[in-house]
N, C-alpha and C positions, 0 to 999 in steps of 0.2 A: 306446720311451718313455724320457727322460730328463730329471732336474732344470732345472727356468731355471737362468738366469745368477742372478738375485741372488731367492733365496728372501725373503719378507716376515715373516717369524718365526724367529728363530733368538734364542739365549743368550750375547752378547757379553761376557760375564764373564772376568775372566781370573782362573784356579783356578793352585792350585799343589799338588802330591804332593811328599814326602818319600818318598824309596825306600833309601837305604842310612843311615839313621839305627841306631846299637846301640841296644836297649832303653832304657838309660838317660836317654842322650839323647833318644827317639822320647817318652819322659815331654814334658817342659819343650818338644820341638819345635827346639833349639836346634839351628839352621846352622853347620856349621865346615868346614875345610878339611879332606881328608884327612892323615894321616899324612905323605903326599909333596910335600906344600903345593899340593894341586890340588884344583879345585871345578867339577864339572862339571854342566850343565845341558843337558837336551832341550828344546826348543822343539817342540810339535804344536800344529798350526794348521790351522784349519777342517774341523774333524771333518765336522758338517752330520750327526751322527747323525741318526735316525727318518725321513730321507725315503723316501715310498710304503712305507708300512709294510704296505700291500694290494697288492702287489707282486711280483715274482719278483725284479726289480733293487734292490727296496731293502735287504729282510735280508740280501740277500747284496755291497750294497755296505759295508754297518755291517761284515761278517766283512772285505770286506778290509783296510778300516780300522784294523781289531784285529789286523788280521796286520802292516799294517806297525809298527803301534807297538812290537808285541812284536817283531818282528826289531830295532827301534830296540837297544830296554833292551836285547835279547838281546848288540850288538855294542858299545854305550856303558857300559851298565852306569854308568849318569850318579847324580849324588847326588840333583839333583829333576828332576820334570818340572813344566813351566809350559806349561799351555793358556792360547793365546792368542787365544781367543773362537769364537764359530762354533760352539761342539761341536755344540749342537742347531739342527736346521732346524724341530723343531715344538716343541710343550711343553705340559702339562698342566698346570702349575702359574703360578705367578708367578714372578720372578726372585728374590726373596727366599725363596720357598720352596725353591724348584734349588740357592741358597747354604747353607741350613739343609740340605739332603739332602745335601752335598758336605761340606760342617765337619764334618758325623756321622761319619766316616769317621776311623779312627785316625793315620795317615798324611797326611790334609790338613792342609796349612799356610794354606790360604785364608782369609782371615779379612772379616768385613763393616768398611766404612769406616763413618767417621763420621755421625751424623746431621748433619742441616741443610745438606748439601750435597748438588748432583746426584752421581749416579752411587751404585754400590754395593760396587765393589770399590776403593774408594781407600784401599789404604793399605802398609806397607814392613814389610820383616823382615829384622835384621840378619844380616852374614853373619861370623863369629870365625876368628880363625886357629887356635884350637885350641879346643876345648869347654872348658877349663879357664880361657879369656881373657875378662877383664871386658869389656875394653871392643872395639867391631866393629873390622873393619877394610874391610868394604864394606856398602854398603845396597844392597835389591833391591826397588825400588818398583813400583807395582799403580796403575793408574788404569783406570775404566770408561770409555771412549769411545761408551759406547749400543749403538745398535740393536739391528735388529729395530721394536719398534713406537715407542721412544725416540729422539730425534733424534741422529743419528750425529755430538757432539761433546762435546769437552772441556771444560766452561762455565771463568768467570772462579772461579768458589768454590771449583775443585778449582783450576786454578793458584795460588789462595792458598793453597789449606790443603799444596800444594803447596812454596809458598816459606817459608812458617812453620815445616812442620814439617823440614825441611832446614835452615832456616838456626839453631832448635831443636839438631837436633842437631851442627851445626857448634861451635854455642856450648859442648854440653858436650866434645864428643871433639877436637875440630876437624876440618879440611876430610877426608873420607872419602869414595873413590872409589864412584861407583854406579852402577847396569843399572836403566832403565825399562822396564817391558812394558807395554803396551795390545793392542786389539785393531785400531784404525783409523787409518791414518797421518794426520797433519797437512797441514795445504796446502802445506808446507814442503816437503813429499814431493819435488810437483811440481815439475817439468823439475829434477829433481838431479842424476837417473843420465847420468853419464857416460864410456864407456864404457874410455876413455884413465887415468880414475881408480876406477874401482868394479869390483866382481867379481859375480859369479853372472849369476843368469838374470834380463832385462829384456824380457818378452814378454806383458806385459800392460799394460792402463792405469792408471795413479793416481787411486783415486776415494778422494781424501781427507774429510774431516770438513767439516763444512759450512759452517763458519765459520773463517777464517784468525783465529788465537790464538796465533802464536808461542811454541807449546810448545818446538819445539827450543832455539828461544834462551833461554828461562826454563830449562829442564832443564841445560841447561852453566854456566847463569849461578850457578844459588844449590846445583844438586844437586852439583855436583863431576861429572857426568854422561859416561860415556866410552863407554856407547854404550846405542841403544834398539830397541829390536825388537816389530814388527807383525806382522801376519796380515791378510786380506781379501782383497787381492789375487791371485789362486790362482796364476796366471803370471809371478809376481815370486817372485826368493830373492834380491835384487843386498844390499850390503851399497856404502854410499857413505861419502866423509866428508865433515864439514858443519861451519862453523866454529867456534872454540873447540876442535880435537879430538874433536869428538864421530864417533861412529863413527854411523851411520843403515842400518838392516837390516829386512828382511820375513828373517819365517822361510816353509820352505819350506811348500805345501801339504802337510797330514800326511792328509786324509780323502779316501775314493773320495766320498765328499757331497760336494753343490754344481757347480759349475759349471767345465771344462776337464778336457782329456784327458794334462796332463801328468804326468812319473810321480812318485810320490808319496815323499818323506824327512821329514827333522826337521831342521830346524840345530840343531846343537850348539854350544854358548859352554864355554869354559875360562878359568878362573882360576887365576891364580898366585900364593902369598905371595910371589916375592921378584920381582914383577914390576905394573906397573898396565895395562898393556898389556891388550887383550882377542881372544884366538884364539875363534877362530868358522870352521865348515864345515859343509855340509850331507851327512849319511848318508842314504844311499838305499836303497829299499827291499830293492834287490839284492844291497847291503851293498858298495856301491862308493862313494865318498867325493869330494865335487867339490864348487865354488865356495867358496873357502877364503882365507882370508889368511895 
């Protein structure tokens, strides 16, 4: 017995962890680069925790789950991790309560977006080149793309709150490079990957968001936007580019949850102060290192 392809209940939220903050910093929550002008992030995607939890395959799919993430940390040793939706395949609560049980957490940088628009995790958190510096030197945005029992898209009120508060803070700092995350690619996705121009794995299909919304083009136009990163797709890790320099990636599947039998990593993204550029590869579970730029 084994999971469907696309479960009807899952937690498409994208959460974020703080893992190598010092005390003082881990107060205030403040993102900076390290000492060596490097900022590194894991990407875990499509956990799919609690399926068949009356089961023999399911508790013991959640442990290997948990095993690759902790090989991840164990060989990255990254400054956050950012889930990019999918954690859970069932759920006891609401999605509002699942974000209130994650922000409890001393380490969580997740935060709730604003009211009067759809979705729940819309919202950014700057990243410093040094904890001691006023003002950012990248932003790292959060949008909810739904599902689950929520319709899988981006509405027009998060692309405005979207262009406001970007083009907000353009107005104070000026133009500041940034990383998007969601959990559901855009219709843009589709027919991108090509294979003369992209890297990783292209072995799945593109079941984009359900309404074409010209995210990508919004995202490079007003975010300064240099590259963005999804989940859903379990068969895809390809990383494309898309115009304006934007970079366009699926991180790898991170959970034995859901649906395919391919083997399970994290992409990792790197930052650099004296570079805008953005490195990206996925670590595998085995701790071998492939689809890279």
């Amino acid at each position: 017995l084994a999971p469907p392809k696309r479960m009807q209940h899952h937690f498409a939220c994208v959460i974020l962890f703080a893992l190598a903050l010092a005390p003082k910093e881990n107060e205030s929550k403040k993102l900076c680069f390290n000492s060596n002008g490097k900022f590194k992030i894991a990407q875990f995607a499509d956990l799919h925790f609690g399926e068949g939890e009356n089961t023999t395959w399911g508790p013991q799919q959640d442990a290997n789950s948990t095993r690759v993430m902790e090989n991840v940390l164990k060989w990255e040793q990254p400054d956050v991790v950012i889930y990019t939706g999918d954690d859970l395949s069932v759920s006891s609560g609401t999605r509002k309560e699942l974000l209130k049980f994650d922000t409890s957490y001393p380490l969580s940088l997740s935060k709730f977006g604003p009211d009067g628009i759809h979705g729940l995790t819309n919202y950014y958190l700057p990243l410093y080149n040094n904890c001691n510096a006023q003002n950012p030197s990248w932003i790292l945005y959060f949008l909810d793309s739904g599902g689950g029992t929520y319709p899988e898209l981006v509405y027009d009120d998060q692309i405005d709150w979207f262009k406001n508060v970007s083009s907000e803070i353009k107005h104070i700092y000026g133009s500041i490079p940034s990383l998007t995350f969601l959990h559901i690619p855009s219709t843009e996705y589709e027919n991108l990957y090509q294979q003369s121009l992209c890297f990783g794995m292209d072995d799945d299909d593109v079941s984009p968001q359900i309404n074409p919304n010209q995210l990508l083009t919004v995202l490079t136009a007003f975010g300064n936007t240099k590259a963005v990163f999804v989940g859903h797709d379990h068969g895809n890790d390809w990383c494309c580019p898309f115009a304006g320099g934007l970079m366009v990636c699926y991180g790898r599947h991170t959970g034995y949850g859901g649906y395919g039998d391919w083997a399970r990593g994290s992409r990792i993204i790197e930052l650099s102060t004296d570079t805008l550029s953005v490195k990206t590869y996925v670590r595998m579970e085995d701790g071998s290192i492939i689809d890279g730029n």
